[in-house]
C-alpha positions in Angstrom: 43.1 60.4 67.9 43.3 58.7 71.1 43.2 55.0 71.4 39.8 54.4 73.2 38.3 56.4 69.7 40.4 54.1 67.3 38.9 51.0 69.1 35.2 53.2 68.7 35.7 53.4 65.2 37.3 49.8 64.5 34.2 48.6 66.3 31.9 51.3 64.4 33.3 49.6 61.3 33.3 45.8 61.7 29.4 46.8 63.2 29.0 47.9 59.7 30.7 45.1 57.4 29.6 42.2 59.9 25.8 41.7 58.8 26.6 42.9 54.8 29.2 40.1 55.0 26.6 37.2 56.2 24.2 38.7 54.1 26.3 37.9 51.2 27.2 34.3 52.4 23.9 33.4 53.1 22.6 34.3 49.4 25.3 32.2 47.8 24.2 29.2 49.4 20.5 30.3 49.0 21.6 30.2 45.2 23.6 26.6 45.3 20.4 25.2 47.4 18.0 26.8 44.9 20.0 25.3 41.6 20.1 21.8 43.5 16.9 21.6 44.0 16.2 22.5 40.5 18.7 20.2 39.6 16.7 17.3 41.3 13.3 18.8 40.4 14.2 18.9 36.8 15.8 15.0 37.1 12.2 14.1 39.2 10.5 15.4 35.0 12.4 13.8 33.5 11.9 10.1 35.1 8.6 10.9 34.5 8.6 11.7 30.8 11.3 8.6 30.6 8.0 6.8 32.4 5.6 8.0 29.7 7.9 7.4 26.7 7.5 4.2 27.9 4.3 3.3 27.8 4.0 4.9 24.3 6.7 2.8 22.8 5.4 0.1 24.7 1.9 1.2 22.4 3.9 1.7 19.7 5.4 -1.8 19.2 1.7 -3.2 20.2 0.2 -1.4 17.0 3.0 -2.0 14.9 2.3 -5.6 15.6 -1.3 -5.1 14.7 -0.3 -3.2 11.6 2.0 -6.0 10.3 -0.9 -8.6 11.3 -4.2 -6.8 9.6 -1.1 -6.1 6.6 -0.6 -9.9 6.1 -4.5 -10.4 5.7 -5.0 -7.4 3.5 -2.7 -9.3 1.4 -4.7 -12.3 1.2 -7.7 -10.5 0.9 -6.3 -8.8 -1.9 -5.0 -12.4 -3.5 -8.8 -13.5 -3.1 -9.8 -10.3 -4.8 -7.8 -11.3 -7.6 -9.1 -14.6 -7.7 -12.6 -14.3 -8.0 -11.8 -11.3 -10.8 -10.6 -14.1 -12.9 -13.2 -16.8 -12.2 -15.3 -13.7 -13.1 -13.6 -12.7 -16.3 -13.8 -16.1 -17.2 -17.5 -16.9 -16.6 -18.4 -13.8 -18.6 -15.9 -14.8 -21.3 -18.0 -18.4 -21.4 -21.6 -16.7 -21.5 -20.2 -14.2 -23.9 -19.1 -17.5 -26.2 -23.1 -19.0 -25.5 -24.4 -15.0 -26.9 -22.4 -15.2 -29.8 -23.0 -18.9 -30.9 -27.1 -18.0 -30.1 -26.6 -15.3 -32.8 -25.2 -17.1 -34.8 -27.5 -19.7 -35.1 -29.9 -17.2 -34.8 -34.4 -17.9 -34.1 -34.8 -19.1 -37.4 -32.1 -21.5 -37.3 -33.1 -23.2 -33.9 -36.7 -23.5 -35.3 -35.2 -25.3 -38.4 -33.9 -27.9 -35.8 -37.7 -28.8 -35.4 -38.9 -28.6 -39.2 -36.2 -31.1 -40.1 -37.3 -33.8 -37.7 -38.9 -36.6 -40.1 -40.1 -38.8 -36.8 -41.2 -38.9 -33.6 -37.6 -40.0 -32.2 -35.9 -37.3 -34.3 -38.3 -34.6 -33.1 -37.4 -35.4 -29.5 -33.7 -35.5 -30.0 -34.4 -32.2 -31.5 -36.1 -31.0 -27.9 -33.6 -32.6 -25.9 -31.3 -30.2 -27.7 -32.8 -27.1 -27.6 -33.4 -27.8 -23.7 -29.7 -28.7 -22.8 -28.7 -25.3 -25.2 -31.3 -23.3 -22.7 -29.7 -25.4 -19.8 -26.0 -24.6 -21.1 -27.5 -21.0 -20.9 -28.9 -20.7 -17.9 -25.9 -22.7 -16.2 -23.6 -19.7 -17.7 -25.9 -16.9 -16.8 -25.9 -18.5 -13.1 -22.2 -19.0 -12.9 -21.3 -15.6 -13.9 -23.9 -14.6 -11.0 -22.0 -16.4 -8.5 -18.8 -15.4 -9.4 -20.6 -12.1 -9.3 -21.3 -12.6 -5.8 -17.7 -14.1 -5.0 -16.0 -10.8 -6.0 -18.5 -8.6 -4.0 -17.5 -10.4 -0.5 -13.5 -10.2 -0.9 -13.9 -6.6 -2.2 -16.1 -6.1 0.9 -13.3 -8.0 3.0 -10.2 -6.0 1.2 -12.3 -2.7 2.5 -12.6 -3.8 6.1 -9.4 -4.7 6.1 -8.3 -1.6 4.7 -10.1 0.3 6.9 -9.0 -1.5 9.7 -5.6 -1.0 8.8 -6.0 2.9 7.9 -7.2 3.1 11.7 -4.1 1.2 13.1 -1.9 3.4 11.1 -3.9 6.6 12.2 -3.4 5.5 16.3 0.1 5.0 15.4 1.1 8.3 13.9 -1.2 9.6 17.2 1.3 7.7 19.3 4.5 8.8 17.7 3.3 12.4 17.1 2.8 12.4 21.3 6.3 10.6 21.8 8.4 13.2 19.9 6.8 16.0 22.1 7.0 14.0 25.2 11.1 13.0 24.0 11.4 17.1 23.1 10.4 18.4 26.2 12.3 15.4 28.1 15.6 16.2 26.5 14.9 20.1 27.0 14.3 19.1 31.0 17.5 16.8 30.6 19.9 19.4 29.6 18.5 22.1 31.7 19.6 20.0 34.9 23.1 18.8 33.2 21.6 15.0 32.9 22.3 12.2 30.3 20.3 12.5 27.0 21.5 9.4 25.5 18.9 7.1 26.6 16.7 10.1 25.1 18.1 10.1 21.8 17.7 6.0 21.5 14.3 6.9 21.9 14.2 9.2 19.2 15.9 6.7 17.1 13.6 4.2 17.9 10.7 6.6 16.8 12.4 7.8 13.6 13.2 3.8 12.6 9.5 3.3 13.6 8.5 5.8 11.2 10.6 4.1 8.6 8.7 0.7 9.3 5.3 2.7 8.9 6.3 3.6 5.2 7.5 -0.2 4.6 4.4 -1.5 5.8 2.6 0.8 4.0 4.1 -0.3 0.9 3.9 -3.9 1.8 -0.1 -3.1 2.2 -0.5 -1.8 -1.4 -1.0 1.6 -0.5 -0.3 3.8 -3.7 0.7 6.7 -1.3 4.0 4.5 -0.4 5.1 5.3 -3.9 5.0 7.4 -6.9 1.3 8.6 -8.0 0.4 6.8 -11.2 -3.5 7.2 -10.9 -3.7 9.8 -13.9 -1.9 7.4 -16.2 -4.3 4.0 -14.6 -7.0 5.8 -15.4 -6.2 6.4 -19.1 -6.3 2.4 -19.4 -10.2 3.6 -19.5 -13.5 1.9 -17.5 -12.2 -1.4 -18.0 -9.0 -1.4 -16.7 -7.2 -2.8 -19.5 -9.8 -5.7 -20.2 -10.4 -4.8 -23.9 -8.9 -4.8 -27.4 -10.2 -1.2 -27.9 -7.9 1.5 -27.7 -9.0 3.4 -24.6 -10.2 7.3 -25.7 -7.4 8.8 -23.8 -4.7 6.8 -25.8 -3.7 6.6 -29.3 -1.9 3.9 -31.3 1.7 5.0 -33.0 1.8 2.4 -35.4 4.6 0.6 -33.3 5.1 -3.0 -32.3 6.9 -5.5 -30.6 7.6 -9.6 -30.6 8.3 -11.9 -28.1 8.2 -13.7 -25.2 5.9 -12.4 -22.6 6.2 -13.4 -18.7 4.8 -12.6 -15.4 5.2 -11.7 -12.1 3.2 -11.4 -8.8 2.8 -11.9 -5.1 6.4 -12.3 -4.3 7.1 -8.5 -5.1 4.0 -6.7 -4.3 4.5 -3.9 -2.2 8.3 -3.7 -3.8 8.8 -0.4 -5.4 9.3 -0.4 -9.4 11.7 1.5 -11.2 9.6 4.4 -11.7 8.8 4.7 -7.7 5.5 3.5 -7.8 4.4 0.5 -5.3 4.3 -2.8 -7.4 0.4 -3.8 -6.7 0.1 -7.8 -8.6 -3.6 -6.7 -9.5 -3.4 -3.7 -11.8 -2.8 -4.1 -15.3 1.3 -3.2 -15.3 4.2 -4.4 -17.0 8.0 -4.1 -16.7 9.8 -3.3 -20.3 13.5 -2.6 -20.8 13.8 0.8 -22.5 10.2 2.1 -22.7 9.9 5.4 -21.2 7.3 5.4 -18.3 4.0 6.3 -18.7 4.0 4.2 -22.1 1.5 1.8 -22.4 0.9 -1.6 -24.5 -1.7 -3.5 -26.4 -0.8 -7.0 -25.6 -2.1 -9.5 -27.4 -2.0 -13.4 -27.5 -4.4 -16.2 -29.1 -7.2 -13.5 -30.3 -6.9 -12.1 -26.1 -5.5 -8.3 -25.9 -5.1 -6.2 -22.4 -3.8 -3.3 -22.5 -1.0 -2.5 -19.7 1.0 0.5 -18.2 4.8 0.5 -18.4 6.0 1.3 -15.1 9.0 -1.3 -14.5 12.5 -2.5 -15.7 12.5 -5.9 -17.0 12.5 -8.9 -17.8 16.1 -10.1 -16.8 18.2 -12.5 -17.6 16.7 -14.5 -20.7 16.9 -11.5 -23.3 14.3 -13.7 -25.6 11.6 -12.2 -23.0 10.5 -8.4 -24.1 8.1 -7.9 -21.4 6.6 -8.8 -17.8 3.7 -8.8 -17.2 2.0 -8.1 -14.1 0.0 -11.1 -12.3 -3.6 -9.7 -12.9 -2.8 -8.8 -16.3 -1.5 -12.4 -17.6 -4.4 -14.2 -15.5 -6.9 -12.0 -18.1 -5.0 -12.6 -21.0 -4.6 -15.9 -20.0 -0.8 -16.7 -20.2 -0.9 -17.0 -16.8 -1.0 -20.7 -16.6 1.6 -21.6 -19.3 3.9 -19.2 -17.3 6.2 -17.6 -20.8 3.7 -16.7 -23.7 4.7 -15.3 -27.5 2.8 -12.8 -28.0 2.0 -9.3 -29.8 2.4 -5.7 -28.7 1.2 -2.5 -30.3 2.9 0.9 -28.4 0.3 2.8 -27.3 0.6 6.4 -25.6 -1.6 9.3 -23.9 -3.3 11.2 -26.7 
């Protein structure tokens, strides 16, 4: 080949490779370009997810505030609740004591107040007493009214507040809920452009310890949901809640007792969780015993009083001459709630 057709076919050749080689220069920096901009496009997400995170924990702590607030006056409500249950226990007790000394004494024997009055000054000591007895009555029947009344607002107050409260928990589970998918597809966007994720997963700590603080203050609000379910043994302790000497229909008596010292305790461990899991509530009729299985229950009775209580604690500690502890609502009925440590009498009752 002569050297004018070598130079043709060098020439032919480089013709040839020249654009192929460009080609393939141009699409690797088409592809760097492409996964830069990505790279930023996917950063630009994720400062805006970072942006709505947040807002919603800044939502978050705001209801978590509110829950902790309407929290502290469910528990007063509740404490008021309590209270006018035991002015009303008490004012029935007292017009139950008027009933009993009326039948006692009977028609006939009020009448004989009048046949036995010799004079004119006995016979209206006689009326002045039979009109402060039907004054005494009517005084009773009126106080039980009011206390009547009394109970009715701070139940209705305990189920606003309630309410309120089940509506603060329900935005905040709203929020959360919406953080976690916002934080998933942040941290997906984070990785796919090679970014941090630790700011991300403080976030998700933050949610999961917010979570946490959810259940607490549930708890804290007397919610039996926070704990173990113990509504099918409460509701053995029959329409009265305890308030009887009567063995409720779905218990029987074994023919076991106990002696002692009976104490209390009350506000300063509600929403605590007792040993069998269930959320410590002051008001129900509860007790803590040493070695009774769970789901016992006890006839309690002190100075002609009874209640009957669910065993759903460990306790008392410390002074071993104390069997049992009682829960606040159930010493206020019985009434060993003001002298504080109480002998008293226990029959062992259990589901029939």
């Amino acid at each position: 080949m002569s050297l004018k057709r070598e130079a043709a076919a060098v020439l032919v050749v480089l013709a040839l490779l020249g654009p192929a080689a460009g080609a393939s220069a141009q699409s690797i920096e088409d592809r760097l370009d492409r996964a830069r901009a990505e790279q930023e496009r996917a950063a630009l997400e994720v400062r805006g997810l970072q942006d709505v995170l947040r807002s919603l924990g800044a939502e978050r702590a705001r209801l978590e505030g509110e829950i902790e607030r309407v929290t502290r006056l469910l528990l007063r409500a509740y404490e008021r609740e309590l209270d006018a249950q035991g002015r009303l226990d008490r004012a029935e007790g007292r017009l139950d004591d008027r009933a009993r000394a009326a039948y006692q004494l009977g028609p006939v024997g009020s009448f004989a107040v009048f046949l036995v009055a010799d004079d004119p000054a006995e016979l209206a000591t006689a009326q002045e007493y039979a009109a402060s007895a039907m004054e005494a009555d009517v005084e009773a029947i009126e106080e039980v009214e009011r206390a009547r009344a009394v109970l009715e607002v701070a139940r209705g107050e305990v189920e606003d507040r309630k309410a309120e409260l089940g509506r603060d928990r329900r935005l905040l589970s709203q929020v959360l809920a919406t953080a976690e998918e916002q934080l998933a597809m942040a941290r997906a966007q984070a990785r796919s452009a090679g970014t941090q994720v630790a700011r991300l997963e403080e976030e998700l700590r933050a949610i999961e310890e917010a979570r946490r603080r959810a259940a607490r203050q549930a708890a804290l609000s007397l919610d039996p949901a926070a704990g173990t379910d113990q509504e099918a043994l409460l509701a053995l302790l029959g329409p009265t809640g305890g308030r009887t000497c009567e063995v409720p229909e779905g218990l029987e008596d074994t023919g076991q007792q106990l002696s002692g010292l009976a104490s209390w305790y009350g506000w300063d461990f509600a929403g605590q969780h007792t040993a069998s899991g269930a959320v410590f509530d002051p008001r129900l009729f509860t007790a803590a015993h040493r070695d009774l299985p769970f789901g016992t229950f006890l006839r309690v009775r002190w100075q002609g009083n009874c209640v009957i209580v669910l065993v759903n604690d460990r306790g008392p500690y410390g002074d071993y001459d104390r069997i049992i502890d009682l829960s606040l609502g159930a010493a206020q009925y019985l009434g060993t709630e003001r002298i504080g440590v109480a002998a008293v009498e226990a029959d062992i009752l259990v589901p029939a």
